[in-house]
Steps between C-alpha positions, in 0.01 A plus 500: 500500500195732620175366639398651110669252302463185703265252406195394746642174587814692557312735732359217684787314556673819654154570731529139611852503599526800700181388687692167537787645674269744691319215645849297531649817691161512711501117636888531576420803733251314667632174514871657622222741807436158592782328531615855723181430705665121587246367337608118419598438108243189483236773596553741273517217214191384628319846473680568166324134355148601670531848291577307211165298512298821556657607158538157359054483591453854396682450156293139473149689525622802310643263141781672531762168570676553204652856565655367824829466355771793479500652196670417211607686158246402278735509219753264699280250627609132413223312245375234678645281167863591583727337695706666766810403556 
C-alpha cells in the first residue's frame, strides 16, 4: 500500500514505529558501548532510570503522558468494554 492510500492514523502509526525501533536500536548501542567500557550493569540501569525521569518530567510539563505508549493500530486496539482473554 503507498504512503497515497493509507489513512492518517495509518501514517502515524508507521512514523511512530520506525522512530520506536530507531530509538530502541539507539539505547542498545549505547547501553551494549557501556557494558564494552566495563561499566557495571547496576550502573548503566541506574543511568537508564535517571534518563527516564528527565523524559518521564519533560512529558509531565509538556501534557503529553498519554502518547508514551508504543503505538498501536488504531483499528486493532482492544475497547476498553472487551474482555481479553
Amino acid at each position: 500500500m503507498s504512503n497515497k492510500s493509507k489513512k492518517p492514523s495509518e501514517l502515524i502509526l508507521q512514523v511512530d514505529t520506525e522512530d520506536l525501533e530507531r530509538a530502541r536500536s539507539i539505547i542498545t548501542e549505547a547501553t551494549q558501548k557501556a557494558r564494552k567500557s566495563w561499566i557495571p550493569e547496576r550502573l548503566i540501569a541506574g543511568a537508564l532510570y535517571l534518563e527516564l525521569q528527565t523524559i518521564l518530567k519533560n512529558f509531565e510539563q509538556s501534557d503529553e503522558i498519554d502518547e508514551l505508549s508504543p503505538p498501536q493500530d488504531p483499528d486493532k486496539s482492544v475497547n476498553s468494554t472487551q474482555q481479553v482473554h
